[in-house]
N, C-alpha and C positions, 0 to 999 in steps of 0.2 A: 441410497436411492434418491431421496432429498436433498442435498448435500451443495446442490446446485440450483435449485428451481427457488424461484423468489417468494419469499416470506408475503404474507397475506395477514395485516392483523384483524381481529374481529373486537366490536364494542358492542353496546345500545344504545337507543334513545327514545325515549318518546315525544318527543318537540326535535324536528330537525331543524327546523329554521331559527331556536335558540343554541341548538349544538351547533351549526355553522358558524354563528355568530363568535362562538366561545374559540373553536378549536383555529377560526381565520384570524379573529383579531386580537386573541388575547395570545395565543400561540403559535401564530404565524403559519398556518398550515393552509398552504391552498387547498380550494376544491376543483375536486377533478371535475363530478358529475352529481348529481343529485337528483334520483328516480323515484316510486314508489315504494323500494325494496332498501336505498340504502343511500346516505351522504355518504361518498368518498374520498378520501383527499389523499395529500401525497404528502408523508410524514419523509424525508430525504429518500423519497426513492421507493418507501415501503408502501405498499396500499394499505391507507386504513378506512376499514369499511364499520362503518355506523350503523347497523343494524335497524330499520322504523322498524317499534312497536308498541304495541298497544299500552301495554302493562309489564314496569321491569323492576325488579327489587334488588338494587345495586348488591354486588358483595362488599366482605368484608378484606376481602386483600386487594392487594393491587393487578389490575388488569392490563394497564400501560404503563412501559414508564422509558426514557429518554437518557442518556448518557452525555454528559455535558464537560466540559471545560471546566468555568467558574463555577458554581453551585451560588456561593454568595449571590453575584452578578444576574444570574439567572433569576432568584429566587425575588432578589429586589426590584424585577423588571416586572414578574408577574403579581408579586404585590401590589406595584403600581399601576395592574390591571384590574384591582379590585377580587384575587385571589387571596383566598386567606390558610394560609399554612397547616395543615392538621398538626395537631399534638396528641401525645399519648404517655399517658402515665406511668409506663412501664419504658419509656425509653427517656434515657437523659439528653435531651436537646439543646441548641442552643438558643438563647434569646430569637434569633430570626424560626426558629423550626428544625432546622440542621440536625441531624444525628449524625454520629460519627459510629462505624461498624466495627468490628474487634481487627477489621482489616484492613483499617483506615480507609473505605470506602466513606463517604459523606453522603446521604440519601434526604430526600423532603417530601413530603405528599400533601397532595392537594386534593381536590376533588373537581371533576365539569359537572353540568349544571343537573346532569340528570344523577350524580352521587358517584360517578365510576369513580374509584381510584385509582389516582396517578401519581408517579413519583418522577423524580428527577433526580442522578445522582452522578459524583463524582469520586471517579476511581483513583486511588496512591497508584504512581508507579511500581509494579508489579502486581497489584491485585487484580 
């Protein structure tokens, strides 16, 4: 039924004009529009709609995340955006944040300013 109709992502935020700041300059995401209901921008094509609200208690998984090329390349760009890589105890990373998945996917997460988490990741040939 869906199969065709274009993907809508959803996020939050309670500071829009720091999520702007964050998702335009640090991650290159234009803004479409920005109402009192919602910053939107255009993620290649996807709408990503940012939620205002008042009061949001980030989760604990990831809500967005990006499929990339280099993962490295990537990840050292947004470092030099003043992002700083999550880690976790429970996964073996590498020096930059890097995990590598039993399927030789390579994945990294970050967090924007209001705590959503985000990932970036880069897929092996045939994963």
């Amino acid at each position: 039924m869906l199969q065709h109709a274009a993907l809508v992502a959803f996020a939050a935020t309670t500071d829009s004009v720091r999520a702007a700041a964050f998702y335009r300059n640090v991650l290159g995401l234009p803004v479409r529009s920005d109402d009192d209901f919602a910053l939107v921008l255009d993620a290649a094509g996807t709408e990503l709609r940012l939620q205002k609200v008042e009061r949001f208690k980030p989760q604990p998984f990831t809500v967005l995340g990006w499929q990339v090329a280099d993962i490295a390349d990537v990840l050292q760009d947004l470092v030099g955006h003043g992002v700083r890589p999550e880690r976790y105890a429970w996964l073996e990373q590498d020096p930059a944040g890097i995990w590598r998945a039993p399927s030789g996917a390579q994945v990294a997460w970050f967090k924007d300013p209001d705590g959503n988490l985000l990932s970036i990741a880069q897929y092996s040939a045939g994963a």
